[in-house]
KOLVO-978484 format. One record per residue: x, y, z of N, C-alpha, C in turn; residue number from 0. Coordinates in nm, 4 decimals. Atoms other than C-alpha are relative to their C-alpha. Layout:
! residues N
       nxx       nyy       nzz      caxx      cayy      cazz       cxx       cyy       czz    i
         X         Y         Z         X         Y         Z         X         Y         Z  NUM
...
//
This chain:
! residues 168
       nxx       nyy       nzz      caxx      cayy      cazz       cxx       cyy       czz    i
    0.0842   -0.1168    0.0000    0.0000    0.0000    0.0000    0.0892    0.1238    0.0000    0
   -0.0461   -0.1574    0.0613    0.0748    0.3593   -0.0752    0.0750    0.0401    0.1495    1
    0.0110   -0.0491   -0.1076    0.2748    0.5301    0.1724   -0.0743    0.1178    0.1398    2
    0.1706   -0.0581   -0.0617   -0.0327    0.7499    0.3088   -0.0547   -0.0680    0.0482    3
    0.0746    0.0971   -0.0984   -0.2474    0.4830    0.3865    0.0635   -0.0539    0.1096    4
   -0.1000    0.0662   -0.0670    0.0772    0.3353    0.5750   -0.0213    0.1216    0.1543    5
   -0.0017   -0.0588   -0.0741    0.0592    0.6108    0.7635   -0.1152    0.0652    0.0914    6
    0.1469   -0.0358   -0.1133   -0.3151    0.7209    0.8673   -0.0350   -0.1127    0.0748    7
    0.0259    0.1185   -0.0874   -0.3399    0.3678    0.9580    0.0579   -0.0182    0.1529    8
   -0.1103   -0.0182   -0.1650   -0.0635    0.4279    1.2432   -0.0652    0.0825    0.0470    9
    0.0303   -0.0956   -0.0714   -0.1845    0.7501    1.3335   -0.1376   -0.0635    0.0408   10
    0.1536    0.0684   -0.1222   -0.5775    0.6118    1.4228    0.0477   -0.0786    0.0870   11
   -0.0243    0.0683   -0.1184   -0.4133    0.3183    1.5916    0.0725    0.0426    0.1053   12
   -0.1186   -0.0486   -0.1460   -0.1329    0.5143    1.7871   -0.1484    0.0983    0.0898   13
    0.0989   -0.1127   -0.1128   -0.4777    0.7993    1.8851   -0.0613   -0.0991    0.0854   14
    0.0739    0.0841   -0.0975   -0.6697    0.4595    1.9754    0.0680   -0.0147    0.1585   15
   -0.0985    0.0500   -0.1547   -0.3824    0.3529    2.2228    0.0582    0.1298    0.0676   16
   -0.0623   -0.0726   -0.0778   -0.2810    0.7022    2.3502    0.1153   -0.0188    0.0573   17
   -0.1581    0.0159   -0.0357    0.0714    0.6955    2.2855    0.0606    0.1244    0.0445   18
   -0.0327   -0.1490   -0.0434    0.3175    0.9019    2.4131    0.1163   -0.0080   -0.0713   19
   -0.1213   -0.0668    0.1466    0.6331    1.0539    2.2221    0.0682   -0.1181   -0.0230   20
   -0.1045    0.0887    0.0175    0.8472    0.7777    2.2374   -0.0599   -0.1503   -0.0962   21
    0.0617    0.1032    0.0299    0.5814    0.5241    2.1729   -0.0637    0.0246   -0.1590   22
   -0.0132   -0.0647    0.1140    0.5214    0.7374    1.8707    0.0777   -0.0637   -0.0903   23
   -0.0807    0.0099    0.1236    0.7980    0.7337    1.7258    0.0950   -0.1726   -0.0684   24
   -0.0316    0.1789   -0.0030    0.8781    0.2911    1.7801   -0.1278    0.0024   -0.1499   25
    0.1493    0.0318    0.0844    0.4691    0.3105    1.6004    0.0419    0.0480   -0.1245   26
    0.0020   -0.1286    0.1916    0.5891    0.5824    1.2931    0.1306   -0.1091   -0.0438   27
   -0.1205    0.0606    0.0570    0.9484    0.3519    1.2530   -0.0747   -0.1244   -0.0346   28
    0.0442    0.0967    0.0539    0.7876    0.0308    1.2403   -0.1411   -0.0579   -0.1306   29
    0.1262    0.0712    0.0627    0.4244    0.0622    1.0692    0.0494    0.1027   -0.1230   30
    0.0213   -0.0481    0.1493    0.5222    0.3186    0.7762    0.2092    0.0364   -0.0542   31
   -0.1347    0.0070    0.0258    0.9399    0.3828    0.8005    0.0921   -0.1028   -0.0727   32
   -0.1033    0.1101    0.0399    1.0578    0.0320    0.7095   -0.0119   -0.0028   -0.1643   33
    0.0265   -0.0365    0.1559    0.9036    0.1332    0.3462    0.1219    0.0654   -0.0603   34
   -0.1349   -0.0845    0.0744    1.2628    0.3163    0.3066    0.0551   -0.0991   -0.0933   35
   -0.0680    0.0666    0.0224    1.4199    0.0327    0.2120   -0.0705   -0.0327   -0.1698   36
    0.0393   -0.0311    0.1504    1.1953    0.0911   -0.1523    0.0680    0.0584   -0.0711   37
   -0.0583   -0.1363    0.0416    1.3740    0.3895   -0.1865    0.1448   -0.0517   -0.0761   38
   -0.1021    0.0945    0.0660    1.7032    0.1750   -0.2528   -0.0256   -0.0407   -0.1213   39
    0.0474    0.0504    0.1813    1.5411    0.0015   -0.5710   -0.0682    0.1019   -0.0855   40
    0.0869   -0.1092    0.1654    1.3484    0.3093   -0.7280    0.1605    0.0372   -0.0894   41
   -0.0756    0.0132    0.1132    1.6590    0.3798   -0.9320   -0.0062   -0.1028   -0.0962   42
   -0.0288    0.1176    0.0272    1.6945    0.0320   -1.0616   -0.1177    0.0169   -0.0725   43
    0.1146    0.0420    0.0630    1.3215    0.0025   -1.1173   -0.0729    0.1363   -0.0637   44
    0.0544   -0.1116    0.0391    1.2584    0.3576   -1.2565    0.1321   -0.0084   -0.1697   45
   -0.0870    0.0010    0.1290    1.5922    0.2857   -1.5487   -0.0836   -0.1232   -0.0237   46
    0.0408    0.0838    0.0600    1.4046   -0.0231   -1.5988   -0.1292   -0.0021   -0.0794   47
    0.1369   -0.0186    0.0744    1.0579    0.0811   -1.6756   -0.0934    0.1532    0.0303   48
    0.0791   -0.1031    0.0356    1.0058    0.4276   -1.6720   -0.0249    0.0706    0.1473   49
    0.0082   -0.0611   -0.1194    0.9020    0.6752   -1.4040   -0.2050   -0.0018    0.0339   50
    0.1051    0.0204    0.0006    0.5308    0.6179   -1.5114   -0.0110   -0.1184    0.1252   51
   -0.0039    0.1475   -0.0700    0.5629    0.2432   -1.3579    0.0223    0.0193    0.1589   52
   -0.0025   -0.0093   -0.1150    0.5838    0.3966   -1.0156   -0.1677   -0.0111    0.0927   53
    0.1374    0.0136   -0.0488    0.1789    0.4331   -1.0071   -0.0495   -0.1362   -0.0137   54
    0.0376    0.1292    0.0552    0.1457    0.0617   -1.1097   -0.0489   -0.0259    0.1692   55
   -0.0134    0.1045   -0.1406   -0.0464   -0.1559   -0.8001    0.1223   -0.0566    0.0446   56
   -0.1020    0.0908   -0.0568    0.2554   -0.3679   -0.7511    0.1411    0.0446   -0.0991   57
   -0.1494   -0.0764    0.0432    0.6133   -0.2798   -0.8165    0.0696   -0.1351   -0.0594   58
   -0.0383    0.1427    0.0825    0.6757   -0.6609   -1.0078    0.0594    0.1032   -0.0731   59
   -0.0317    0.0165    0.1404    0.8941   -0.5961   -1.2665    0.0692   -0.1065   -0.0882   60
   -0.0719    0.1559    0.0122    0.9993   -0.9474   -1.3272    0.1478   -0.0025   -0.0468   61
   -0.1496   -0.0280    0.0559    1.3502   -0.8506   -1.3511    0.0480   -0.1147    0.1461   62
   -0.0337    0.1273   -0.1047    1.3603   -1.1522   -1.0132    0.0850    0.0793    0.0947   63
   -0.0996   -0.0421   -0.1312    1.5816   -0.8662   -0.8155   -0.0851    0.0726    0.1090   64
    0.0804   -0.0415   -0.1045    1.4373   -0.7990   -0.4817   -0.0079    0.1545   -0.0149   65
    0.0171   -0.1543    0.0032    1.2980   -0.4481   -0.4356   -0.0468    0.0290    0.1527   66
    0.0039    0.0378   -0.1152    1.2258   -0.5101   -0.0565    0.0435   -0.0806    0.0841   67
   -0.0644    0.0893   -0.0810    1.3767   -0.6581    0.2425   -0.0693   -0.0552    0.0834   68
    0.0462    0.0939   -0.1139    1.3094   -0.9353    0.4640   -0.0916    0.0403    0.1345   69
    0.1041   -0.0497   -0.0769    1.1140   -0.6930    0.6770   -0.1346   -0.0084   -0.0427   70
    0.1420    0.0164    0.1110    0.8561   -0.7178    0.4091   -0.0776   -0.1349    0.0299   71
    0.0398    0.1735   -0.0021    0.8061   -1.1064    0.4692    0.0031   -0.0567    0.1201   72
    0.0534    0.0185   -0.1379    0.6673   -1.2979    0.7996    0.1398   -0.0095    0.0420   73
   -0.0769    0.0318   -0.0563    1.0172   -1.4331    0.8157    0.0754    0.1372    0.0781   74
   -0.0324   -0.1094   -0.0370    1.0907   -1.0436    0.9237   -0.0343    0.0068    0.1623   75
    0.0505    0.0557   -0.0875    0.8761   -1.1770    1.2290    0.1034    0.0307    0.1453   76
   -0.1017    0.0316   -0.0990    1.1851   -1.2936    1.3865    0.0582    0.1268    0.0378   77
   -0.0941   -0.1014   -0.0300    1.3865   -0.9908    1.3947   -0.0759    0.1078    0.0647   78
    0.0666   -0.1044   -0.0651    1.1099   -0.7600    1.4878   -0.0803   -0.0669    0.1483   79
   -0.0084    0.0829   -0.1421    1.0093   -1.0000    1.7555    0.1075    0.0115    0.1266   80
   -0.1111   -0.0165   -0.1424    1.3519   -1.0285    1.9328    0.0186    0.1341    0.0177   81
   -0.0280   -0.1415   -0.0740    1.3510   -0.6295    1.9298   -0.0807    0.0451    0.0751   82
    0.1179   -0.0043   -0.0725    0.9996   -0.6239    2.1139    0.0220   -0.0338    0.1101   83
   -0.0323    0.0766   -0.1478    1.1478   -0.8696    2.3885    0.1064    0.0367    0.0577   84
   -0.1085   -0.0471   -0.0174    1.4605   -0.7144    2.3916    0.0207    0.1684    0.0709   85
    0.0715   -0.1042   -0.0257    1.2717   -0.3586    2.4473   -0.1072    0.0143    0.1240   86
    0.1249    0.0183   -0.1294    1.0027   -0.5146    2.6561   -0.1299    0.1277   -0.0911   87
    0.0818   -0.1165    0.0747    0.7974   -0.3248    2.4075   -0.1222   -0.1012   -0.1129   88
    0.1291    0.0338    0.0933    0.4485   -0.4631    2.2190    0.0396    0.0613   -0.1491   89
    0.0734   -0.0938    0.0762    0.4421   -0.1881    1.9966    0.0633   -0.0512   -0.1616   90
   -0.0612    0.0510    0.0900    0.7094   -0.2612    1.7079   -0.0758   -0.1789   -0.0716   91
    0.0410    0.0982    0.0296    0.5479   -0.6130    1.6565   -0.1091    0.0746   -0.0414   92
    0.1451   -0.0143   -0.0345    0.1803   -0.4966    1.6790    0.0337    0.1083   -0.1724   93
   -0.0245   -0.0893    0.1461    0.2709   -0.2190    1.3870    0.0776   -0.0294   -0.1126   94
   -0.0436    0.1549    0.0757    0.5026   -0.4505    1.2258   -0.0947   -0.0423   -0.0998   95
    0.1284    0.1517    0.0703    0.2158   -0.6922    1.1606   -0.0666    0.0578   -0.0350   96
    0.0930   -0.0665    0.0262   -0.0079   -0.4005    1.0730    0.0257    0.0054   -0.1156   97
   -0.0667   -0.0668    0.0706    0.2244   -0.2730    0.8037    0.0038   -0.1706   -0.0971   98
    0.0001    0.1689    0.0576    0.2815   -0.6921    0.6635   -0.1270    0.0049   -0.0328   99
    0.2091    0.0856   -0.0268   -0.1229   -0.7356    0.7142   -0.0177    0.1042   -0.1425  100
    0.0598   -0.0677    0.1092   -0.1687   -0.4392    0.4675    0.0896   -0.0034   -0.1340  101
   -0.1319    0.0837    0.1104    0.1214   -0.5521    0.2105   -0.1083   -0.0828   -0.0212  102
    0.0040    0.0994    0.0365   -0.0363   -0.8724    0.2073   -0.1561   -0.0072   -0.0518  103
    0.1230    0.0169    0.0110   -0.3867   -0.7585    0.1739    0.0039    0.1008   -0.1525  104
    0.0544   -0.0986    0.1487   -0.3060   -0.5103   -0.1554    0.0746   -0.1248   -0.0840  105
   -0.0656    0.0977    0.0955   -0.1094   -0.8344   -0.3176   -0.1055   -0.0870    0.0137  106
    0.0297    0.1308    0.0333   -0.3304   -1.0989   -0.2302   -0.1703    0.0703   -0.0598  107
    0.1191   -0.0193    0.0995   -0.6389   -0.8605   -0.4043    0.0374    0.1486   -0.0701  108
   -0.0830   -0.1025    0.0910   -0.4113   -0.6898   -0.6628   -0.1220    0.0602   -0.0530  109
    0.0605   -0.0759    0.1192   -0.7311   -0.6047   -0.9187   -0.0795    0.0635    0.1226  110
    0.1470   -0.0564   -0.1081   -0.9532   -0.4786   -0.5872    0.1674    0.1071    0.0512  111
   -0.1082   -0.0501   -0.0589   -0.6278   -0.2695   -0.4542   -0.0417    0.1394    0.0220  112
    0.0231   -0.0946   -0.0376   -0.7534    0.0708   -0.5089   -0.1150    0.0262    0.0570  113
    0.1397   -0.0380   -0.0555   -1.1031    0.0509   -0.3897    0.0635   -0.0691    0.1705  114
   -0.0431    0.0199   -0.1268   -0.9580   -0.1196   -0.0356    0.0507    0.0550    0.0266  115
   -0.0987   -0.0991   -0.0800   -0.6557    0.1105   -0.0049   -0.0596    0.1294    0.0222  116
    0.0773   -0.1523   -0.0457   -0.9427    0.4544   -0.0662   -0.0865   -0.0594    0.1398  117
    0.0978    0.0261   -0.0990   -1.1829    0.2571    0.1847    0.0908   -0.0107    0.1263  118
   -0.0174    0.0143   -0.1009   -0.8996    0.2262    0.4438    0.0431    0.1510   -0.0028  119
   -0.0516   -0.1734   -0.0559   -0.7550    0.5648    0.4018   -0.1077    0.1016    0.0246  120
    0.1362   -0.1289   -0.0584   -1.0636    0.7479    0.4101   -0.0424   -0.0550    0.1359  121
   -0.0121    0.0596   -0.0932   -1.1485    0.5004    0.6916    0.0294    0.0541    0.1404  122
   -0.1313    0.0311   -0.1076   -0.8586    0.5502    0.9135    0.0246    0.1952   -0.0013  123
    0.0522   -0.1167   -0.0221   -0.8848    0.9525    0.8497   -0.1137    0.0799    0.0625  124
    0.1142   -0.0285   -0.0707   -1.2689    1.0031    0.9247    0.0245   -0.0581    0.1704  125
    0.0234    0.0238   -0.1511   -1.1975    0.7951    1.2541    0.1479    0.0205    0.0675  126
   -0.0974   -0.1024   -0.1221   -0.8829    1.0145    1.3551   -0.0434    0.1258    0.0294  127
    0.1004   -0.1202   -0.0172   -1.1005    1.3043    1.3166   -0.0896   -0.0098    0.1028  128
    0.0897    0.0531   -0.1282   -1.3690    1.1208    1.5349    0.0660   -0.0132    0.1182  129
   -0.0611   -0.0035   -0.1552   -1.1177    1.0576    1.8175    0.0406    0.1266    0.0500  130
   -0.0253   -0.1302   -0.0202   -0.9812    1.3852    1.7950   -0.1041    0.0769    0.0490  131
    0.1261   -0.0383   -0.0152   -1.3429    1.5347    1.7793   -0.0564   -0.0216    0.2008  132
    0.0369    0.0528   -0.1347   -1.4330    1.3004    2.0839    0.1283    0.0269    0.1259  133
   -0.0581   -0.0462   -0.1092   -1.1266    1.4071    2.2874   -0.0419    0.1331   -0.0003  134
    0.0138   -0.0884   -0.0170   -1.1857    1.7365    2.2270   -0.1392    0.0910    0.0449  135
    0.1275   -0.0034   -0.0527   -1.5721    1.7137    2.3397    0.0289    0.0027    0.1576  136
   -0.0133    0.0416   -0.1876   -1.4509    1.5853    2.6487    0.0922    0.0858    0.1030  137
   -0.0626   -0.0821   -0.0703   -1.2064    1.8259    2.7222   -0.0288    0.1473    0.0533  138
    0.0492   -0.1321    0.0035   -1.3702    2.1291    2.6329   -0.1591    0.0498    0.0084  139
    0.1376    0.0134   -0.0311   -1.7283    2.0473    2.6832   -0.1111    0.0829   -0.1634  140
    0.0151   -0.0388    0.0836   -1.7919    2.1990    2.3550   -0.0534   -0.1137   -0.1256  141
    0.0454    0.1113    0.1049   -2.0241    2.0280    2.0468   -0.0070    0.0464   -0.1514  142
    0.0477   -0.0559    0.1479   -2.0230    2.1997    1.7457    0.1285   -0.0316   -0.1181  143
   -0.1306   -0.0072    0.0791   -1.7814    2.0883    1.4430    0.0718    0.1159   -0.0529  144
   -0.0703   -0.1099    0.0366   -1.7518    2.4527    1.3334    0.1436    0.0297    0.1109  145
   -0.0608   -0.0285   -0.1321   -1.6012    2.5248    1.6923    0.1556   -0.0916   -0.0292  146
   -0.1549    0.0780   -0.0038   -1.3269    2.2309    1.6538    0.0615   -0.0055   -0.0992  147
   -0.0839   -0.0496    0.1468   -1.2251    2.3059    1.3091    0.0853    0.1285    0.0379  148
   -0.0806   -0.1026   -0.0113   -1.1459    2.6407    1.4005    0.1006   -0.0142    0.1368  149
   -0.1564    0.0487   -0.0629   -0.9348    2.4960    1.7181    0.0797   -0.0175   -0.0625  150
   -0.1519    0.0379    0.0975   -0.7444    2.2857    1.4741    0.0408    0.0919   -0.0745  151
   -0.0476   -0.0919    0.1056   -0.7072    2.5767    1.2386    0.1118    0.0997    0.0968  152
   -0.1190   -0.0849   -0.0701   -0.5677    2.7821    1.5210    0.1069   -0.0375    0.0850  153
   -0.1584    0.0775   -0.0042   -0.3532    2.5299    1.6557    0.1120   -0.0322   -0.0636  154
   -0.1020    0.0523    0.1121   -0.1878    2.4492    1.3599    0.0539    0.1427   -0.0156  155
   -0.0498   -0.0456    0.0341   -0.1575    2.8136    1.2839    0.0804    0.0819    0.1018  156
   -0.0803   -0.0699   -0.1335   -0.0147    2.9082    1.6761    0.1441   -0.0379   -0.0068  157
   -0.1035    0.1002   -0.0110    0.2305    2.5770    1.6258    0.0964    0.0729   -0.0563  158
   -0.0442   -0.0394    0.0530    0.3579    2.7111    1.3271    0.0964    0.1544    0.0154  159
   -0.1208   -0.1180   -0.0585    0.4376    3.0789    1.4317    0.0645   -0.0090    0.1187  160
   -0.1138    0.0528   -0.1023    0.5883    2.9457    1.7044    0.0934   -0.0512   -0.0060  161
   -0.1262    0.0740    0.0401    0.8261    2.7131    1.5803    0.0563   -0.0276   -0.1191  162
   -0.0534    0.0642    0.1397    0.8315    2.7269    1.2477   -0.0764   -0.1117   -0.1015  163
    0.0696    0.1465    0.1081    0.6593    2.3987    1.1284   -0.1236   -0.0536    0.1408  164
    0.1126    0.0448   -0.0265    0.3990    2.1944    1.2362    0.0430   -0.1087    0.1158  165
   -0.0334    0.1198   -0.0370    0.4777    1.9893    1.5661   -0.1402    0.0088    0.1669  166
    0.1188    0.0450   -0.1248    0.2379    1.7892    1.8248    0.0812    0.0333    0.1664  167
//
């Protein structure tokens, strides 16, 4: 899956579990980061077939040379396992297997790929909005969506003249 979906998918599950910074950033390395290791083969597979061939569902180009690493495949299991027990940490597994689960679910229904990957990303957006929404009911006793739009609008734009960029 696209790296977007890779990533709203983390963010609903990290708002579900109310992580905190650290637990963050184990959730952002394991469920959408280990996708770097693509970045290595787009040369290879961009002289081989074009820069079009990057929107293709699946990045096959039957040229048989890997374009992903062993993190990609259960046997990746192992290694992200012993860093979980080694950490005393869930989280890396749990987002891990999230990140595998949705790999394995745009290959094993290649011609259905874009109607599952819009239904999870819209998905997994509408219900970070909803948690957000629902914390921010509860905090501020406040019900109106106009009202929490214009929070987020003026949070984002306080963050910003404050530091420059955009941080939580």
């Amino acid at each position: 899956m696209l790296t977007p979906t890779h990533l709203t998918v983390c963010v609903f599950i990290g708002l579900l579990l109310h992580l905190n910074r650290n637990e963050w950033f184990v959730a952002l390395t394991f469920g959408v980061v280990i996708d770097i290791d693509h970045v290595f083969a787009l040369p290879r597979y961009v002289s081989d077939n074009g820069w079009s061939a990057i929107l293709r569902p699946t990045w096959d180009d039957a040229s048989g040379l890997p374009w992903r690493s062993l993190l990609h495949e259960p046997v990746g299991g192992f290694i992200v396992g012993y860093l979980s027990i080694g950490w005393r940490l869930m989280l890396p597994l749990i987002f891990w297997g999230i990140h595998v689960f949705m790999d394995w679910l745009q290959n094993e229904f290649i011609e259905y790929s874009t109607p599952i990957e819009s239904a999870i990303l819209i998905g997994t957006v509408v219900g970070s909005f909803a948690i957000g929404y629902h914390r921010w009911i509860v905090s501020s006793g406040e019900k109106t969506w106009s009202r929490y739009l214009s929070h987020l609008w003026m949070s984002v734009r306080t963050s910003i003249a404050r530091n420059g960029s955009v941080t939580p």
